[in-house]
C-alpha positions in Angstrom: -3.7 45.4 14.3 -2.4 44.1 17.6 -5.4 42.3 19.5 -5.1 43.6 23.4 -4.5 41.0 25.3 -4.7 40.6 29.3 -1.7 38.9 30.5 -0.4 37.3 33.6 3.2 37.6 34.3 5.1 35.0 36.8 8.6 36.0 37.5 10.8 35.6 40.4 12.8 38.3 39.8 10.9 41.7 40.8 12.8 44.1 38.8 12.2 41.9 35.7 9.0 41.4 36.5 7.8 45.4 36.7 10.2 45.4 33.2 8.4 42.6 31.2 5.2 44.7 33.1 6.1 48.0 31.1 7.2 46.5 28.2 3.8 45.0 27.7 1.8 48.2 28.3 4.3 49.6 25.2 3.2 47.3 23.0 -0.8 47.5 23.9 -1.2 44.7 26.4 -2.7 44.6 29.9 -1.2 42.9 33.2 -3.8 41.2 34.8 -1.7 39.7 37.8 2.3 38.9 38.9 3.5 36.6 40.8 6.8 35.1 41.7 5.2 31.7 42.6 4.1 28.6 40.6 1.3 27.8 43.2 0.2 31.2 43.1 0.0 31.5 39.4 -2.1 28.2 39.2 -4.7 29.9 41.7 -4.0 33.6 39.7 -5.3 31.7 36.6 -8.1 30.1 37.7 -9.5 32.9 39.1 -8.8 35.7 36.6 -8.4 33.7 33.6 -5.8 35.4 31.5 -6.0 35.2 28.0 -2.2 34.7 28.2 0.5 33.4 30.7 4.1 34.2 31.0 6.1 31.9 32.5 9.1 32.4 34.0 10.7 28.5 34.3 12.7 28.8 37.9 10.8 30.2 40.2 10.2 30.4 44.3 8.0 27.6 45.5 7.5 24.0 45.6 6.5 23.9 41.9 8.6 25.4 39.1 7.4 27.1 35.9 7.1 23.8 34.2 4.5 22.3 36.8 2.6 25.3 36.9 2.1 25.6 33.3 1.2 21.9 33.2 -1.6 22.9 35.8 -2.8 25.7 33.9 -3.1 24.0 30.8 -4.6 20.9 32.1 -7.3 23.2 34.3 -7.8 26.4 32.2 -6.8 26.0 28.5 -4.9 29.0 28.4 -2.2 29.5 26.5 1.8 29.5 28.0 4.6 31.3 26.9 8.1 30.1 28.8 10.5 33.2 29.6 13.9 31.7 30.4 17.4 32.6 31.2 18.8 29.0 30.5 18.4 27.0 27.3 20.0 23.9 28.2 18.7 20.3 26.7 17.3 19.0 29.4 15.1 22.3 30.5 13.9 22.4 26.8 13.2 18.6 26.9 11.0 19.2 29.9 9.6 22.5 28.9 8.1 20.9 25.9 5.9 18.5 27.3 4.1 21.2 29.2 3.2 22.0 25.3 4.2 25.4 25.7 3.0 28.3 23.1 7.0 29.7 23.0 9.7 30.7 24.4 11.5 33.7 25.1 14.8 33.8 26.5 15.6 37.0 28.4 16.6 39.6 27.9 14.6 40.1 24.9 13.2 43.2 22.9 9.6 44.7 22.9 9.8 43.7 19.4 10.2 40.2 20.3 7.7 39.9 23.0 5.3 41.4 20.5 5.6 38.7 18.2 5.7 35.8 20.2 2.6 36.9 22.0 0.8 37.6 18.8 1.7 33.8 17.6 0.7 32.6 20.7 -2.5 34.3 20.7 -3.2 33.1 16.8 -2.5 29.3 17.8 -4.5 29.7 20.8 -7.5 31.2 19.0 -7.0 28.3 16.2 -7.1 25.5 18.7 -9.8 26.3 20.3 -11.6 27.0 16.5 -10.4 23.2 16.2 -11.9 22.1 19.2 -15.0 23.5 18.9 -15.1 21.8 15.5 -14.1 18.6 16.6 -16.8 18.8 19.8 -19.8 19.8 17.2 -18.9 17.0 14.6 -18.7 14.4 17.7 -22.0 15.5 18.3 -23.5 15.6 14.7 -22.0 12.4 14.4 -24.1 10.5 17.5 -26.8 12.5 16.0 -26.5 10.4 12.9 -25.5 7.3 14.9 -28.4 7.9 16.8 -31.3 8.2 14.1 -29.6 5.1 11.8 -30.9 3.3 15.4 -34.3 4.8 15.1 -34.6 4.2 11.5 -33.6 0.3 11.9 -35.9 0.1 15.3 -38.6 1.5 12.8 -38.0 -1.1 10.3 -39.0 -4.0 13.3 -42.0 -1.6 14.5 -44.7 -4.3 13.4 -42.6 -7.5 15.1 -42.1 -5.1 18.1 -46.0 -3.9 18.6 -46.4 -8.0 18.0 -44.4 -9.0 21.0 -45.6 -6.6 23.5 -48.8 -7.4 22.6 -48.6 -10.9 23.4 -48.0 -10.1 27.3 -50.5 -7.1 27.2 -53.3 -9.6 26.0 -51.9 -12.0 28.7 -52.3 -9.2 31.6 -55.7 -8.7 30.4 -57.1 -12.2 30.6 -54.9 -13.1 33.9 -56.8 -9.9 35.1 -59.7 -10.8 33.8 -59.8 -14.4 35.7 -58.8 -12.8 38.6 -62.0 -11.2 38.7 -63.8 -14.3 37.9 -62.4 -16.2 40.9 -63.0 -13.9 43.4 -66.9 -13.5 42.1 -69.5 -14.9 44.0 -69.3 -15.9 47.9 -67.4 -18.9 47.1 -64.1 -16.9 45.8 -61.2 -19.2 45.4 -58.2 -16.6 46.9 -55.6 -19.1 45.4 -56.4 -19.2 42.3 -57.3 -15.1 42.2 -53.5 -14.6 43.6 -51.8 -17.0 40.6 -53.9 -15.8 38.4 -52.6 -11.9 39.5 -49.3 -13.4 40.0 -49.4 -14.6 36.2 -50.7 -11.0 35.7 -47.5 -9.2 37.0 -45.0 -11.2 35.4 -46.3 -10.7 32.0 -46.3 -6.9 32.6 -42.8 -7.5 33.8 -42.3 -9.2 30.6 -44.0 -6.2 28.3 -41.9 -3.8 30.2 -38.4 -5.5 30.1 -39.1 -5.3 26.0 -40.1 -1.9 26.2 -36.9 -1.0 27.8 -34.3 -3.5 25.6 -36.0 -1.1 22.6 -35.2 2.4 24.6 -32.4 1.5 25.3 -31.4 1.3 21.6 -32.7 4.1 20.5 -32.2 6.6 23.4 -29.5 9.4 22.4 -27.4 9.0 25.7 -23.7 9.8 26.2 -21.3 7.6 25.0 -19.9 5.0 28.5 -17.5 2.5 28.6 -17.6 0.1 30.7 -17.0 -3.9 31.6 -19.4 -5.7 29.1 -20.3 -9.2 28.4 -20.6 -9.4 25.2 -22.4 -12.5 24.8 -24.9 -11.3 26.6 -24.9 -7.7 24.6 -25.5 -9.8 21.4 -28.5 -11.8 23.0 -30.2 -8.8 24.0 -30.3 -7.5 20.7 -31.0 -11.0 19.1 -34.2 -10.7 21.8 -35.6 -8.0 19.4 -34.8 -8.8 15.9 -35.7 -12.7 16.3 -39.7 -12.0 16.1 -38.9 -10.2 12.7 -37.0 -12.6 11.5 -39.3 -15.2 12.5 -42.6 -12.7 10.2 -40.2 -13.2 7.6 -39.5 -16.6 7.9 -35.6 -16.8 8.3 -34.5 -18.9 10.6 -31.5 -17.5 13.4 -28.9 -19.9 14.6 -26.9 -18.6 17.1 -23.1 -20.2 18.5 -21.9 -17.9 21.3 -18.8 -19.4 22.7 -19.0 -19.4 26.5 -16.7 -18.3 29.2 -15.1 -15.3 26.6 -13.1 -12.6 28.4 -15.3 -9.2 29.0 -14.2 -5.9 26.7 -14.7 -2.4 27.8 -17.3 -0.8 25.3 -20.1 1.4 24.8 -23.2 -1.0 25.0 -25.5 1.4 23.2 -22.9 1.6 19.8 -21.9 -2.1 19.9 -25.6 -2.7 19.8 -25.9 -1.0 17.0 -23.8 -2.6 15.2 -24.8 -6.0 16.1 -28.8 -5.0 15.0 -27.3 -3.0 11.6 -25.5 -6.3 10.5 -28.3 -8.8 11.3 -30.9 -5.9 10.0 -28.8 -5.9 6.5 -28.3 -10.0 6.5 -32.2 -10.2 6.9 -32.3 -8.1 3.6 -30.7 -9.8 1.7 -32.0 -13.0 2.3 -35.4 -11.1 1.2 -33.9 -10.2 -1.7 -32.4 -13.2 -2.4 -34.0 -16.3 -4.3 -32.4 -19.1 -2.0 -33.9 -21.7 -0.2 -31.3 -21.2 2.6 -33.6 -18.6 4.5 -30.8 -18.4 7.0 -28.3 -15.9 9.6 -25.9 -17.5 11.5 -24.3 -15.3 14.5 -21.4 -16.8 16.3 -18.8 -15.4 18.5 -15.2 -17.2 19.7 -11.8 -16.0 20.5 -9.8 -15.9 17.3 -6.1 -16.6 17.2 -4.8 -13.5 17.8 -6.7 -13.7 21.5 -9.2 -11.1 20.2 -13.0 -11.7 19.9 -14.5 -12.4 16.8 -18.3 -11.9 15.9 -19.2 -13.3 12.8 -22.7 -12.5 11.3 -23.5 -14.9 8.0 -26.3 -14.8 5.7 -27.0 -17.1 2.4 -28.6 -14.0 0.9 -27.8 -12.0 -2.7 -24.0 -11.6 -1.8 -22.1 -8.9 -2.1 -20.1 -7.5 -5.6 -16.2 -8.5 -5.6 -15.4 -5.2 -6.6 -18.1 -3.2 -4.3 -16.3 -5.2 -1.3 -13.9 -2.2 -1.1 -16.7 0.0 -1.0 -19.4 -0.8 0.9 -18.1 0.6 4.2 -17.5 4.0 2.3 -20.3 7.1 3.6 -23.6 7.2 1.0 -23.0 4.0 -0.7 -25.7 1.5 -0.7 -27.0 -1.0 -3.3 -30.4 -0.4 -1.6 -33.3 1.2 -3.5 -34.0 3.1 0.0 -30.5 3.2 1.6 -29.0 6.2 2.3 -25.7 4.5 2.8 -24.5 5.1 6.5 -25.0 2.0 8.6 -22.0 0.3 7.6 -20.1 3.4 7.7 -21.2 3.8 11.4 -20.6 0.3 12.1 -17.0 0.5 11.2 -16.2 3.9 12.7 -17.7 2.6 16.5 -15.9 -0.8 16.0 -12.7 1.3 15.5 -12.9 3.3 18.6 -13.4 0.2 20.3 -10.2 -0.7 18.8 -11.5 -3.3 16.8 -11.8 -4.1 13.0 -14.8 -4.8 10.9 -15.0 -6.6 7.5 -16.9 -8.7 5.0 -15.9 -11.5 2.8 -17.9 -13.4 0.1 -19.4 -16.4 0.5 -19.9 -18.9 -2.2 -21.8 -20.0 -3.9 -24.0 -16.5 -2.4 -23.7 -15.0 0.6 -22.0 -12.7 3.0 -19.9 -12.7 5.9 -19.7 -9.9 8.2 -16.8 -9.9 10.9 -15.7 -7.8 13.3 -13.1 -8.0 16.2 -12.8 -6.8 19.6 -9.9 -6.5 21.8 -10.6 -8.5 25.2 -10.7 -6.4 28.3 -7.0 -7.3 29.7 -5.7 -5.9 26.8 -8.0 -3.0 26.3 -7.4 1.2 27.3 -10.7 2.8 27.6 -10.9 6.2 25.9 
């Protein structure tokens, strides 16, 4: 059964216009709107948002057929169907990169109008199906992105509580010998300002960590923008170094100075930079080595890009599980669900990057992944 459709007609010819007109009332449509104009039939669309457009290709105005339709699909999503007398190459050329829904050249037969329209209609309803789809597994997947964050900040809850705590306590006693040296009615005002002064920074202090954590973990849209990564990786080094320190591994860190800046979400690349030394601490645990260990560095590599390399002297990883280990719901963790790395790799690809591990020996692991620096970089 033919689904009734309400559809704007722009033609420049009138006569063909009230034609096209009747022919779609014969074969169950509904004419919303004509117009001989392609400014017109931009501002037509907007405002009564057809569920269909036919498009004649020359018509009267500054813009033809072509530039409207590129308008109306760029503002409103709705679908275009070309109605042309002329079928030369170049016109075709053109018309397709408007990414019209067909063409019909005229005269043509209710028959064919019928059919085009109901194609139209079915690939309009299917993309939009498509987009919808792509929009809600976007969102499920931050949703994921977003808990994996939670469940690693949960893993360093203890450290965390630990290093707040240390400037709490110090507010506390500052306070506290404020008090003391404004007692009695020889108060020493100098000492009762440091000593508030000392005070303010550590709640400055508590508060800066507070917000390094949030900002981890808070389920914001995804931004790029300038970043230095250097800096990035430092931050998040701020937060896992007390955990490492409780489980006594030692960090060494090499950032090379002076890198170029990439365009990146800082949120995701954080993410990846706390997954990877969050997996390298776990393995050392696991591991029986001496070498309690994880070596961050980042430099420019030869192909100009820059490299982060995250090693560890931990279990290693399997030769043959090397293929696999990036793969969704594999883990060799007894409480691994198997998505980190996953994550890792997708956000380091639409960064257009590229994320791998090699073995070390004797044991060991090194995790690397590339960015592209910011002269050479398209944002999404």
């Amino acid at each position: 059964m033919t689904t009734r459709a309400r559809v704007m007609v722009v033609e420049d010819d009138r006569i063909v216009a009230r034609d096209i007109s009747e022919q779609l009332g014969r074969i169950g449509h509904s004419v919303i709107g004509v117009t001989a104009r392609g400014e017109a039939a931009v501002e037509l669309a907007i405002s009564n948002r057809p569920d269909l457009v036919l498009m004649d290709i020359r018509l009267e105005g500054e813009i033809d057929g072509i530039d409207a339709a590129r308008q109306i699909r760029a503002r409103c999503q709705i679908p275009v169907v070309f109605l042309t007398a002329y079928a030369d190459d170049e016109t075709v050329r053109r018309a397709s990169q408007a990414e019209p829904f067909g063409y019909l050249l005229k005269p043509f037969e209710d028959l064919q109008l019928r059919t085009v329209i109901e194609m139209a209609l079915y690939k309009d309803r299917a993309d939009r199906k498509l987009r919808e789809s792509t929009a809600a597994l976007q969102v499920a997947h931050a949703e994921l992105a977003r808990m994996s964050r939670i469940t690693t900040m949960g893993q360093l809850t203890a450290s965390i509580a630990h290093e707040v705590n240390q400037p709490l306590m110090a507010v506390v006693m500052n306070a506290e010998a404020c008090v003391q040296w404004l007692k009695g009615e020889k108060a020493n005002v100098g000492e009762a300002r440091a000593a508030a002064e000392r005070a303010i920074a550590e709640g400055h202090r508590a508060g800066a960590i507070i917000q390094r954590v949030r900002a981890i973990a808070r389920n914001a849209p995804v931004v790029f923008e300038e970043l230095d990564l250097n800096e990035m990786i430092e931050g998040v080094l701020s937060i896992v170094q007390p955990e490492l320190s409780r489980r006594g591994i030692a960090l060494e860190v090499d950032l090379q100075p002076d890198q170029p800046s990439i365009i990146g979400d800082r949120v995701q690349l954080q993410q990846v930079m706390l997954n990877l030394v969050s997996n390298a601490a776990d393995a050392i645990n696991s591991s029986e080595n001496l070498q309690r260990r994880v070596t961050v560095v980042s430099a420019m590599d030869p192909l100009g890009e820059v490299c982060v390399t995250v090693k560890d002297a931990g279990v290693g990883i399997d030769p043959d599980h090397l293929d696999m280990i990036f793969n969704p719901f594999f883990t060799t963790k007894r409480d691994g669900i198997g998505m980190g790395l996953s994550i890792c790799r997708s956000i380091i690809d639409a960064h257009g990057g590229r994320l791998w591990a090699e073995p070390r020996v004797p044991t060991g692991t090194r995790f690397r992944f590339t960015l592209p620096p910011h002269t050479l970089q398209v944002a999404p």
